[in-house]
Biopython code that builds the backbone (N, CA, C, O; Angstrom):
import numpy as np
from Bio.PDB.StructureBuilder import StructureBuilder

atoms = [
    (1, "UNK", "N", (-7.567, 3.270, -40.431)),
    (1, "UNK", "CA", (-8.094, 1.966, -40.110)),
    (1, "UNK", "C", (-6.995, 1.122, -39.482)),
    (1, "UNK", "O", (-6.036, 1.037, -40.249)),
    (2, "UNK", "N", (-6.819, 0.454, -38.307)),
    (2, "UNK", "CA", (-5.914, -0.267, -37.728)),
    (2, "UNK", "C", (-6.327, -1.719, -37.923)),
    (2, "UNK", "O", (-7.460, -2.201, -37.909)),
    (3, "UNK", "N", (-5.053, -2.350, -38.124)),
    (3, "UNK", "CA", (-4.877, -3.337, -38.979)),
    (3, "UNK", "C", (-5.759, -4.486, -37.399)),
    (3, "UNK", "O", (-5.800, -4.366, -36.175)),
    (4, "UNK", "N", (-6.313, -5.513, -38.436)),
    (4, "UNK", "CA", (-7.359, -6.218, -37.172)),
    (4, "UNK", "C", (-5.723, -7.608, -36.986)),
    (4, "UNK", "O", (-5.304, -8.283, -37.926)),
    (5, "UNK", "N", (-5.261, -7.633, -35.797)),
    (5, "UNK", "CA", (-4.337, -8.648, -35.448)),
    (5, "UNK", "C", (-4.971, -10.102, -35.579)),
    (5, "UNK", "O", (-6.106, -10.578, -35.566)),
    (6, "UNK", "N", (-3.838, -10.506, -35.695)),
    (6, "UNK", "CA", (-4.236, -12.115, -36.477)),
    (6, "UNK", "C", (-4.175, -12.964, -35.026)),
    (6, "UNK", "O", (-4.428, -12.361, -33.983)),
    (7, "UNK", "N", (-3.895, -14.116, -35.012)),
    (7, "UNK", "CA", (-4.052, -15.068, -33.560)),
    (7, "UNK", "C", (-2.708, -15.007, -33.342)),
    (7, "UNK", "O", (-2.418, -15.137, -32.153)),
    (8, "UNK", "N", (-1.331, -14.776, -34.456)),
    (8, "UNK", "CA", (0.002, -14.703, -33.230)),
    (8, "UNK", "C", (-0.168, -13.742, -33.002)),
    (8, "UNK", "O", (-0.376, -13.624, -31.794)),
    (9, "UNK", "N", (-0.237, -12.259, -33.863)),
    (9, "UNK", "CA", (-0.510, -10.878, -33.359)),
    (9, "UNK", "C", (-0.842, -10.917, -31.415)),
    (9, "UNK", "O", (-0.244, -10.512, -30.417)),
    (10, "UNK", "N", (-1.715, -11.414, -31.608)),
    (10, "UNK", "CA", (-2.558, -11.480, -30.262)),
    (10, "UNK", "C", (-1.518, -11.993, -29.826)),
    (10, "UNK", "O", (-0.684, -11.089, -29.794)),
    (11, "UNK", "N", (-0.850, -13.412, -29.285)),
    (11, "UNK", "CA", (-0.155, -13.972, -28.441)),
    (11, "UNK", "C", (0.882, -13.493, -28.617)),
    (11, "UNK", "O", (1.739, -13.993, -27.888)),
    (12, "UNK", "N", (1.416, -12.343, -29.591)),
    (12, "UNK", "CA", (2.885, -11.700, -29.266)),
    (12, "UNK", "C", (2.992, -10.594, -28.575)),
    (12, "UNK", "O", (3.887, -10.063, -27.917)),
    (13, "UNK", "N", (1.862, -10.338, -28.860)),
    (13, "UNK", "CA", (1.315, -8.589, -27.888)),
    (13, "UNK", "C", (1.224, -8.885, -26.630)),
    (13, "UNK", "O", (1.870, -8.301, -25.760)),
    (14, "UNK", "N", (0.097, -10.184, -26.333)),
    (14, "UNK", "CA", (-0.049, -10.695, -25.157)),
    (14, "UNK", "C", (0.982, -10.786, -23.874)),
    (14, "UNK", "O", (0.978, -10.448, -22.690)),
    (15, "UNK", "N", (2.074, -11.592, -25.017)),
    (15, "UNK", "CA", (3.146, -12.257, -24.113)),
    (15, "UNK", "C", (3.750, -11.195, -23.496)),
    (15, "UNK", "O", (3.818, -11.089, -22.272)),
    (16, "UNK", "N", (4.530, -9.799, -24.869)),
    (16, "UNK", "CA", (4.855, -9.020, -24.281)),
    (16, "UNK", "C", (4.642, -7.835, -23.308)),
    (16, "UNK", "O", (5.303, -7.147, -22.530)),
    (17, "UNK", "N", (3.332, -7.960, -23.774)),
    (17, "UNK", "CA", (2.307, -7.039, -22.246)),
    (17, "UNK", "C", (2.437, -7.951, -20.826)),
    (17, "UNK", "O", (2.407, -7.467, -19.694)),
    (18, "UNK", "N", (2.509, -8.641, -20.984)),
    (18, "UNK", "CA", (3.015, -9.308, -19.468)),
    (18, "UNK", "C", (3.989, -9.069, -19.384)),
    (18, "UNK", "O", (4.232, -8.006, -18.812)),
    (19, "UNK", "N", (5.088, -9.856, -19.871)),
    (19, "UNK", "CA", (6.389, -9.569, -19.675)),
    (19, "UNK", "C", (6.683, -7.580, -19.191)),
    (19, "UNK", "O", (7.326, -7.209, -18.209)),
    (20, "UNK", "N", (6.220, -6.955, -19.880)),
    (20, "UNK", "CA", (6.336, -5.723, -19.632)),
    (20, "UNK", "C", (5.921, -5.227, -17.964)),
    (20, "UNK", "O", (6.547, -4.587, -17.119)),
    (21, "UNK", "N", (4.641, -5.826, -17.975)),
    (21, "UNK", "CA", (4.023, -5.452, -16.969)),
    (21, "UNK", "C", (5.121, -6.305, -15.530)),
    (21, "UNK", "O", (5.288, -5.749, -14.444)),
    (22, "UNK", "N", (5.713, -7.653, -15.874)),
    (22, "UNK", "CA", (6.690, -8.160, -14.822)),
    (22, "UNK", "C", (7.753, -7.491, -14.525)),
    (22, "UNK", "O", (8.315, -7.276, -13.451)),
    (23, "UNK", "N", (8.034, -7.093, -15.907)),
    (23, "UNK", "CA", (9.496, -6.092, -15.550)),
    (23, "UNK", "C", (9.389, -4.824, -14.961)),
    (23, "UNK", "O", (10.319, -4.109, -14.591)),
    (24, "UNK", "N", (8.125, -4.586, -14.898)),
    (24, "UNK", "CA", (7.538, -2.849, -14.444)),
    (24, "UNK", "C", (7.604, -3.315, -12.850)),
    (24, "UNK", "O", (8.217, -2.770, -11.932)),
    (25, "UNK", "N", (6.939, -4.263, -12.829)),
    (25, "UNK", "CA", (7.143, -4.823, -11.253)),
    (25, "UNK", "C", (8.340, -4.719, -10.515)),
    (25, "UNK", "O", (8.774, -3.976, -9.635)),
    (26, "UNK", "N", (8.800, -5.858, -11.254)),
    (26, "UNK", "CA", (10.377, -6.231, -11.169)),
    (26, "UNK", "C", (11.256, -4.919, -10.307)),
    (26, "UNK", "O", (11.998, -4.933, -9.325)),
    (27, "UNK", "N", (10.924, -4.195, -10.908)),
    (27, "UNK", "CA", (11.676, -2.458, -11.115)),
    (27, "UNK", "C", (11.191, -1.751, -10.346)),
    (27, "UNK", "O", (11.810, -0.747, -9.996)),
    (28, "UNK", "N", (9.855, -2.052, -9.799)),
    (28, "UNK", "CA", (9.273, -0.371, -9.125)),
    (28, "UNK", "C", (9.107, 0.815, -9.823)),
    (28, "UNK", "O", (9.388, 1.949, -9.437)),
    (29, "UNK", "N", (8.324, 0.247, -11.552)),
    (29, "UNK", "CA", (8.083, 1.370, -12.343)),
    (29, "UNK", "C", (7.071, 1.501, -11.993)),
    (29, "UNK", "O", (6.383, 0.689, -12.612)),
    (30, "UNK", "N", (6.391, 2.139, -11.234)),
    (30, "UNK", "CA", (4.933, 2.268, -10.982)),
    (30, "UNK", "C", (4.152, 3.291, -11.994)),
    (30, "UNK", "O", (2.925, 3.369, -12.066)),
    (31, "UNK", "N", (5.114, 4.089, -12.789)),
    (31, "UNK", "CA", (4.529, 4.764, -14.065)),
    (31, "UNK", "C", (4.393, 4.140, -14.781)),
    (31, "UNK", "O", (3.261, 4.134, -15.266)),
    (32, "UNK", "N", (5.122, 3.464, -15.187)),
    (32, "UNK", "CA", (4.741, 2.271, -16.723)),
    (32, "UNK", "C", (3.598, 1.196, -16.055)),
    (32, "UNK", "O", (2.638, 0.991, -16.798)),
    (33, "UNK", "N", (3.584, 0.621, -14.998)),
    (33, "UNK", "CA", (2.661, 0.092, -14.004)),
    (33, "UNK", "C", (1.493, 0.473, -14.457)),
    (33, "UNK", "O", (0.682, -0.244, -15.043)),
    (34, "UNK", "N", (1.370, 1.771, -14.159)),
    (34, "UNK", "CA", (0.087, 2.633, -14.249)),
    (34, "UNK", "C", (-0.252, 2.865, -15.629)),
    (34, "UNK", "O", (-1.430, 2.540, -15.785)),
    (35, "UNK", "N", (0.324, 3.334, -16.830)),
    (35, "UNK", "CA", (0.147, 3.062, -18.355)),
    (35, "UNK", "C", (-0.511, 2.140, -18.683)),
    (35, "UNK", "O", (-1.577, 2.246, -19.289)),
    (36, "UNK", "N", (0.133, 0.849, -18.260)),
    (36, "UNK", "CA", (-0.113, -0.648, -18.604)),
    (36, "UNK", "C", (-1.360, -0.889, -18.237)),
    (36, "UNK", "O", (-2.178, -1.288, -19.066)),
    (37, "UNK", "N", (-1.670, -0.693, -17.008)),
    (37, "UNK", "CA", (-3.006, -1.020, -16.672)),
    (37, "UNK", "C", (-4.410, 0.323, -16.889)),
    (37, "UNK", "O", (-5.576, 0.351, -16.496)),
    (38, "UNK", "N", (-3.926, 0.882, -17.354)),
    (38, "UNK", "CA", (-4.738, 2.228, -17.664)),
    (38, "UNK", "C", (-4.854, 1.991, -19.436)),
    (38, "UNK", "O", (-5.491, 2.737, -20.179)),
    (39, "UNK", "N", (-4.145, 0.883, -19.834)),
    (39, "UNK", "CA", (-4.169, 0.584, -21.662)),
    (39, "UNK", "C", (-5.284, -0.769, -21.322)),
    (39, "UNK", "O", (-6.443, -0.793, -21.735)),
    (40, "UNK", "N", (-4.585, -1.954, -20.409)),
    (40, "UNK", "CA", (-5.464, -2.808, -20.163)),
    (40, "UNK", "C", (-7.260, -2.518, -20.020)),
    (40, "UNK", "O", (-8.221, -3.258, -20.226)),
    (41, "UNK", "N", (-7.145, -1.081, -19.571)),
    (41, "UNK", "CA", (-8.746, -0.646, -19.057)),
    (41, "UNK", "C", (-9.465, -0.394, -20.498)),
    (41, "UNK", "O", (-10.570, -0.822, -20.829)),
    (42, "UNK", "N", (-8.433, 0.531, -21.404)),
    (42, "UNK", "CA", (-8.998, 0.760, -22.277)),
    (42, "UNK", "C", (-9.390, -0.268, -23.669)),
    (42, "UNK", "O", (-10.170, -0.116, -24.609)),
    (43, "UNK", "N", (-8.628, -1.149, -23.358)),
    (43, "UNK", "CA", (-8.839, -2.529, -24.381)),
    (43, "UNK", "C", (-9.993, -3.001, -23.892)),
    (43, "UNK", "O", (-10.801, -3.495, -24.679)),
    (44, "UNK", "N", (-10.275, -2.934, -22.507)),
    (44, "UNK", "CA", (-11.416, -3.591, -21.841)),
    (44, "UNK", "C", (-12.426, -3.232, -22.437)),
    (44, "UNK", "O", (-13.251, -3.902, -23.058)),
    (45, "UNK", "N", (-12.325, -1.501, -22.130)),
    (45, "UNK", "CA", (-13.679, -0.951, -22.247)),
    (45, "UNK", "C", (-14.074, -0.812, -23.790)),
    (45, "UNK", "O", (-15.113, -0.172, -23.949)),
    (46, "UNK", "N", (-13.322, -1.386, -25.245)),
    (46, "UNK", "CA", (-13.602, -0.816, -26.666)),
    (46, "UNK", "C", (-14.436, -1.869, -26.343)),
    (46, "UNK", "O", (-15.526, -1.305, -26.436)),
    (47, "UNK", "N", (-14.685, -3.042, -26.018)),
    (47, "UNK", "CA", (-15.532, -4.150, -26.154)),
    (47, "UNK", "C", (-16.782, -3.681, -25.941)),
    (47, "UNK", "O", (-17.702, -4.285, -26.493)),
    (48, "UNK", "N", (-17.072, -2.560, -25.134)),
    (48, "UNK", "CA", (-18.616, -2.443, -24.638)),
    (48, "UNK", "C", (-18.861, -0.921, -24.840)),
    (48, "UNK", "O", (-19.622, -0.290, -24.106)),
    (49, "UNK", "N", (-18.233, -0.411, -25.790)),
    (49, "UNK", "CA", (-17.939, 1.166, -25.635)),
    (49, "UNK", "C", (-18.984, 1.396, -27.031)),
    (49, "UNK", "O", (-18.941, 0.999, -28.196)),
    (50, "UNK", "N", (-19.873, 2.204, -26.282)),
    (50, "UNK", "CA", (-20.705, 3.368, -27.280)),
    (50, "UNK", "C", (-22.147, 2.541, -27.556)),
    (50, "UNK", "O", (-22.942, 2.666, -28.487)),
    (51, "UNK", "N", (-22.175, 1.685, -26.431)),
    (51, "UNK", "CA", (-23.621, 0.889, -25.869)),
    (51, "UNK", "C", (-24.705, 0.413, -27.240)),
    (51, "UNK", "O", (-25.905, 0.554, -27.479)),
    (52, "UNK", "N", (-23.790, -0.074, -27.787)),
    (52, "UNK", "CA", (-24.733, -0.477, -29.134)),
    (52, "UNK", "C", (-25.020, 0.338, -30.129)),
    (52, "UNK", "O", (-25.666, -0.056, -31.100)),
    (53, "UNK", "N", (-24.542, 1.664, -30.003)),
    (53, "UNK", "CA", (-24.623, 2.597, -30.775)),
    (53, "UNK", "C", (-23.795, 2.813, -32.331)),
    (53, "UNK", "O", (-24.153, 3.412, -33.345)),
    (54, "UNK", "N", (-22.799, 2.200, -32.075)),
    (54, "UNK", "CA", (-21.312, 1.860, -32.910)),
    (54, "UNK", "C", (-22.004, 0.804, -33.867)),
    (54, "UNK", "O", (-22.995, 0.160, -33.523)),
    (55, "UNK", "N", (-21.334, 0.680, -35.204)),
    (55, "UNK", "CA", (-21.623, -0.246, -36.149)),
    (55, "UNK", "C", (-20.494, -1.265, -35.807)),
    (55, "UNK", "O", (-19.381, -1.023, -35.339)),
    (56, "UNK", "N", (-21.151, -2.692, -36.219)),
    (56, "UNK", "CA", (-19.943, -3.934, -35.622)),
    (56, "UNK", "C", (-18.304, -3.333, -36.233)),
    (56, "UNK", "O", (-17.289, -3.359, -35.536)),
    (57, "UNK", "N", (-18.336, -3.027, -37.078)),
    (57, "UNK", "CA", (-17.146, -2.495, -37.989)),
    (57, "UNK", "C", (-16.611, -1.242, -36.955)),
    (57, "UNK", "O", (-15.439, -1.272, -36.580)),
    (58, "UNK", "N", (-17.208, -0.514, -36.660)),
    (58, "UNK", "CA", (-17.124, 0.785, -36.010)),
    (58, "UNK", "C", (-16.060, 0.080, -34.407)),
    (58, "UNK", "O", (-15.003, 0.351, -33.837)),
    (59, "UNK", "N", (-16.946, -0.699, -34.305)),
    (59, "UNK", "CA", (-16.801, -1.429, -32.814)),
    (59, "UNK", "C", (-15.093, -2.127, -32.572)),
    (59, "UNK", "O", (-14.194, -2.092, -31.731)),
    (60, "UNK", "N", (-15.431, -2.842, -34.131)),
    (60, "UNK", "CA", (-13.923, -3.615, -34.503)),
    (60, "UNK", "C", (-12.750, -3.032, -34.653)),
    (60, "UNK", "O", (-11.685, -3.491, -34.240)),
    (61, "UNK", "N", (-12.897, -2.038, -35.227)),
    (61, "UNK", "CA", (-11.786, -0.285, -35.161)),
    (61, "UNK", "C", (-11.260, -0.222, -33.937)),
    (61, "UNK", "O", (-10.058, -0.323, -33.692)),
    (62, "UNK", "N", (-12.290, -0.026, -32.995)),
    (62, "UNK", "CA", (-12.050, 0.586, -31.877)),
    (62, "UNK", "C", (-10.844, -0.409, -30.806)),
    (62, "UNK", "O", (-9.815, -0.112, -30.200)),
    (63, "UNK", "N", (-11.515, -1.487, -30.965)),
    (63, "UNK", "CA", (-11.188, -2.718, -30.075)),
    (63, "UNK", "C", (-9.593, -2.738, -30.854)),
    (63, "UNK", "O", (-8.637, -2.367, -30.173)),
    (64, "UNK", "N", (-9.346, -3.217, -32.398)),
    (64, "UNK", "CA", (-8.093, -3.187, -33.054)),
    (64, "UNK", "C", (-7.352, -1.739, -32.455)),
    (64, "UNK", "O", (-6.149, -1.991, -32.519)),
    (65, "UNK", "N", (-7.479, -0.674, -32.034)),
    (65, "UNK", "CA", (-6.835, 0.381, -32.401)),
    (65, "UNK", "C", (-6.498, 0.367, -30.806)),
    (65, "UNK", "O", (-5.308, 0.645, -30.657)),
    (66, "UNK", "N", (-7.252, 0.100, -29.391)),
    (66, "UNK", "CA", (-6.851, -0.171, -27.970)),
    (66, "UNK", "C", (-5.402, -1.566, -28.070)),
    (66, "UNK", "O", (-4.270, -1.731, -27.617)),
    (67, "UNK", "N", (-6.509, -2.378, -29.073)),
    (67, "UNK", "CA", (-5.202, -3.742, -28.726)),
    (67, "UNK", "C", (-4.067, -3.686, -28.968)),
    (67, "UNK", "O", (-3.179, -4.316, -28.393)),
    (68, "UNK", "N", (-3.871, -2.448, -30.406)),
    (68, "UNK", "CA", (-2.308, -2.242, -31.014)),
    (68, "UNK", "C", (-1.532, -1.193, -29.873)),
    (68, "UNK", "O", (-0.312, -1.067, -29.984)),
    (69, "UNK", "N", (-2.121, -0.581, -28.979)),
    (69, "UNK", "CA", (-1.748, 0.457, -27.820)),
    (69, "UNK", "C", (-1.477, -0.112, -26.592)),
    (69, "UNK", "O", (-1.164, 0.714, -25.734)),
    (70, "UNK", "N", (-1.507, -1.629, -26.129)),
    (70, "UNK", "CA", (-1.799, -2.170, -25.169)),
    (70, "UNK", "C", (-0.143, -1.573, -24.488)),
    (70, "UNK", "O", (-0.119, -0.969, -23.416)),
    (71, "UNK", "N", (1.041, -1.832, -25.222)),
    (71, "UNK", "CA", (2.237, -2.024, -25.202)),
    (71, "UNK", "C", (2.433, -0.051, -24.611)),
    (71, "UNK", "O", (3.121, 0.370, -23.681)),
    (72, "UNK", "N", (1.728, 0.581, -25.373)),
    (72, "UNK", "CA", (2.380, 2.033, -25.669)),
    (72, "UNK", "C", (2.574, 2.666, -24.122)),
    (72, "UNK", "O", (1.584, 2.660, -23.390)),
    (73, "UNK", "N", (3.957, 3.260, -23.576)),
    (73, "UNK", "CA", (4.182, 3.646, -22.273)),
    (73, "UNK", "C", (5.243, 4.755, -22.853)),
    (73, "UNK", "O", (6.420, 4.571, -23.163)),
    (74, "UNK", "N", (4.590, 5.774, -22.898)),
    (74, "UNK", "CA", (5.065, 7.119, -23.409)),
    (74, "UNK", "C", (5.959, 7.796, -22.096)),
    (74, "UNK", "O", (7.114, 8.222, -22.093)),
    (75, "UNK", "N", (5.130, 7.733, -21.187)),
    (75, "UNK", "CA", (5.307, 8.906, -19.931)),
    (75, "UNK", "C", (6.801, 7.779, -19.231)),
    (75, "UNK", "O", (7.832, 8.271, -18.773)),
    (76, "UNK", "N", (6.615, 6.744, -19.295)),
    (76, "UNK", "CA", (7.442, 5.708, -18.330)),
    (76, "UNK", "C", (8.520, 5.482, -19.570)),
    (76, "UNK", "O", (9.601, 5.129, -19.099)),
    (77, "UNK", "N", (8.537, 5.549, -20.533)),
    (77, "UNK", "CA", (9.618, 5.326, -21.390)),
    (77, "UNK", "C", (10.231, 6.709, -21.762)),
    (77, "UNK", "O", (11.194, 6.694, -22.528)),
    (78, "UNK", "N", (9.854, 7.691, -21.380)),
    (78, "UNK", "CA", (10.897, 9.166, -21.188)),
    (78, "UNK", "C", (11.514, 8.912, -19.792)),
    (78, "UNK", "O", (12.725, 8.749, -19.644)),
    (79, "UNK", "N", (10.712, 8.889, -18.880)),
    (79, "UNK", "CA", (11.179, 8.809, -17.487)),
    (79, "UNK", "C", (12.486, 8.053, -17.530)),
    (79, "UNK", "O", (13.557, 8.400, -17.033)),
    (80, "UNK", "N", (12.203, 6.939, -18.224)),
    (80, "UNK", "CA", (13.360, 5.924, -17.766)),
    (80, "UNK", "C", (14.354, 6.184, -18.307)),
    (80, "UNK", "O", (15.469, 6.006, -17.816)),
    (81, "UNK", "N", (14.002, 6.898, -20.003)),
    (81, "UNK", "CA", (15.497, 7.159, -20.700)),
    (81, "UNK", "C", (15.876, 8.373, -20.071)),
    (81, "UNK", "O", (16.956, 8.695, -20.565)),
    (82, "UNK", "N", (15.545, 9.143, -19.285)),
    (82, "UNK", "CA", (15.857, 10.298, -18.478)),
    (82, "UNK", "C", (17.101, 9.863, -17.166)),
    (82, "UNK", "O", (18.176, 10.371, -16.846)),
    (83, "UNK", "N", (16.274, 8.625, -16.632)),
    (83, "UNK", "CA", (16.946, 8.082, -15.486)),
    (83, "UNK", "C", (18.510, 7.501, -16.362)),
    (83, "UNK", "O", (19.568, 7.386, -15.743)),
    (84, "UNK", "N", (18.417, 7.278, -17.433)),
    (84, "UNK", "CA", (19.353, 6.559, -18.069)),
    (84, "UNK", "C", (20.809, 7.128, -18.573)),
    (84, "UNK", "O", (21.942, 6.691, -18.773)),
    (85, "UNK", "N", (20.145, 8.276, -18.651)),
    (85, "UNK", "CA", (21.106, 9.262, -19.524)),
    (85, "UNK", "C", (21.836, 9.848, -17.984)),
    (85, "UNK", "O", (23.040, 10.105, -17.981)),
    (86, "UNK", "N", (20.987, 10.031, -16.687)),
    (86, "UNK", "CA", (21.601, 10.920, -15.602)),
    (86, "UNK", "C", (22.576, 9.462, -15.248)),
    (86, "UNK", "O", (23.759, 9.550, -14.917)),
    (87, "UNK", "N", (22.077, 8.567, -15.343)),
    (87, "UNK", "CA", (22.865, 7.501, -14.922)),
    (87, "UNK", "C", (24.283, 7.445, -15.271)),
    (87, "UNK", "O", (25.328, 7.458, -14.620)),
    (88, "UNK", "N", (23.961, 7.375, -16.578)),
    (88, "UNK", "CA", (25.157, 7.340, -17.576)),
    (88, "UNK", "C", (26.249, 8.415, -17.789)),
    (88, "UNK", "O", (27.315, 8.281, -18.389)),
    (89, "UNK", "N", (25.695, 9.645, -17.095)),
    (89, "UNK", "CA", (26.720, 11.046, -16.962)),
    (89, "UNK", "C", (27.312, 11.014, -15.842)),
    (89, "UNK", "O", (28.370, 11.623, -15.679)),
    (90, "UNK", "N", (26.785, 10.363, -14.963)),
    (90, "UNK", "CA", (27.052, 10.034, -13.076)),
    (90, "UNK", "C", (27.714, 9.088, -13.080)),
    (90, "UNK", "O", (27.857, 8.833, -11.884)),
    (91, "UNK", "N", (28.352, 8.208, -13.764)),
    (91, "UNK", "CA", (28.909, 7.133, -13.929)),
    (91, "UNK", "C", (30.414, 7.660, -14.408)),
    (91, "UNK", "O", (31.348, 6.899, -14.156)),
    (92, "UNK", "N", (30.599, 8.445, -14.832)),
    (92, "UNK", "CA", (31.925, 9.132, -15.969)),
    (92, "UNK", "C", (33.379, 8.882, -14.605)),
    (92, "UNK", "O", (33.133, 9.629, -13.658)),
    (93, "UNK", "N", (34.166, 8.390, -14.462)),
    (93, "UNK", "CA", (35.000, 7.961, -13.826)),
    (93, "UNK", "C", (35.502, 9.372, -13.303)),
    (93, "UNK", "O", (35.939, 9.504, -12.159)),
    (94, "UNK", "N", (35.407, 10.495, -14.276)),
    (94, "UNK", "CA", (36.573, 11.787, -14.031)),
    (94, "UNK", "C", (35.620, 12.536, -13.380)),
    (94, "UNK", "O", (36.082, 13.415, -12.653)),
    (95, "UNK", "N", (34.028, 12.409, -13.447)),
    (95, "UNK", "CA", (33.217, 12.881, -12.514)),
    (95, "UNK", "C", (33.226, 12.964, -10.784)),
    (95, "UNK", "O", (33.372, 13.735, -9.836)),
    (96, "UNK", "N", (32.937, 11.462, -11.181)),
    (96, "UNK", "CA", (33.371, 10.692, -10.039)),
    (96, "UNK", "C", (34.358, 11.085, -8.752)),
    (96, "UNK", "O", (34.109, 11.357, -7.577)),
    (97, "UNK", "N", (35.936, 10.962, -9.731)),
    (97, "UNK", "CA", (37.023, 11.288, -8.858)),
    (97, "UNK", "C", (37.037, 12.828, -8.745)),
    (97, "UNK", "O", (38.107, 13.211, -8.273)),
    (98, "UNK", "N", (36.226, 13.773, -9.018)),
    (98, "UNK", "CA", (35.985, 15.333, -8.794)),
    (98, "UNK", "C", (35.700, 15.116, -7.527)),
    (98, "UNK", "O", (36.373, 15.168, -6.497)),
    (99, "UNK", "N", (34.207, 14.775, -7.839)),
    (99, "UNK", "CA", (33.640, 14.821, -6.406)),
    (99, "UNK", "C", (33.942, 14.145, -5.513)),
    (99, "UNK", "O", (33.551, 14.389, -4.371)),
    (100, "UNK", "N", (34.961, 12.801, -5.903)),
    (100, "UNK", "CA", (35.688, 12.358, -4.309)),
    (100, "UNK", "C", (36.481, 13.059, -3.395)),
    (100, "UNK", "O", (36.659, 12.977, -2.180)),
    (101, "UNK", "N", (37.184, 14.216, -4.855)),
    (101, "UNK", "CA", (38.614, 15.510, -4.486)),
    (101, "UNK", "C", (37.600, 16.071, -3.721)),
    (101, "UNK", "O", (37.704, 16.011, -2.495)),
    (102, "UNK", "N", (36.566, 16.646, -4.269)),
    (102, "UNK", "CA", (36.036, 18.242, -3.603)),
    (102, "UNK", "C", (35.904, 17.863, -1.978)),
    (102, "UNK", "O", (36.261, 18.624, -1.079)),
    (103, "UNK", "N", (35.313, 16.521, -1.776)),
    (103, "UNK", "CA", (34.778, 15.828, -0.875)),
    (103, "UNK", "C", (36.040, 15.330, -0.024)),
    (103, "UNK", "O", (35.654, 14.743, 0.987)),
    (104, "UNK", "N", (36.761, 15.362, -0.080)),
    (104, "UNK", "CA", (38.007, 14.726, 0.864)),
    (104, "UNK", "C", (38.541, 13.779, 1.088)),
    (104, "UNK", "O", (39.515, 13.698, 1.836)),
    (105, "UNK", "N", (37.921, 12.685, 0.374)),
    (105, "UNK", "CA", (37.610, 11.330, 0.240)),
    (105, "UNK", "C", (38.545, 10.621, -0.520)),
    (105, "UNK", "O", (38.368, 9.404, -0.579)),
    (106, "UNK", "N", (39.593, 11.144, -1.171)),
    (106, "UNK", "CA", (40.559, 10.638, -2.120)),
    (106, "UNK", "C", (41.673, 11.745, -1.886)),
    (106, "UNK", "O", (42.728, 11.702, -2.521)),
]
sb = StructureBuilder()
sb.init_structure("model")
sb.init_model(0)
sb.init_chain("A")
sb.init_seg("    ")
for serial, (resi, resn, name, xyz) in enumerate(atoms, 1):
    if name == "N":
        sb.init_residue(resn, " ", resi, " ")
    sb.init_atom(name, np.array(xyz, "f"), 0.0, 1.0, " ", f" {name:<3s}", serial, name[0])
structure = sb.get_structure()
């Protein structure tokens, strides 16, 4: 059962789903981009999902359990710690001055 968010719940999730979604911009994450608005769809759609068929309770599950996921960017938050870590090995100063030697450049 996922916990039903209270009114800051909502405006802290809120805030930070934007913010997320600016910084995805910001960046040219177009994977987390695409998460974000592919979570946005699915929060959309618990509201009208299973055409009256769902018990209000059933319904309320559904909607609580999209809203606590709004944030979740699985595929774009490997990617990036991927980009992070090559970053961070490519950065090593003694790397660096290798490939300036091999290269002719130093």
């Amino acid at each position: 059962m996922s916990k039903k968010p209270t009114l800051k719940d909502k405006v802290k999730v809120y805030e930070q789903f934007l913010h997320k979604i600016s910084m995805a911009c910001t960046c040219m994450d177009n994977l987390a981009i695409q998460e974000l608005v592919q979570n946005a769809d699915a929060f959309s759609y618990a509201h009208r999902q299973g055409n009256g068929e769902l018990s209000d309770r059933q319904q309320q599950e559904l909607i609580n359990a999209k809203f606590w996921m709004l944030l979740y960017t699985p595929k774009a938050d490997k990617t990036r710690e991927e980009r992070r870590k090559r970053r961070a090995e490519n950065s090593d100063p003694e790397i660096i001055n290798k490939v300036l030697r091999e290269e002719g450049l130093i």
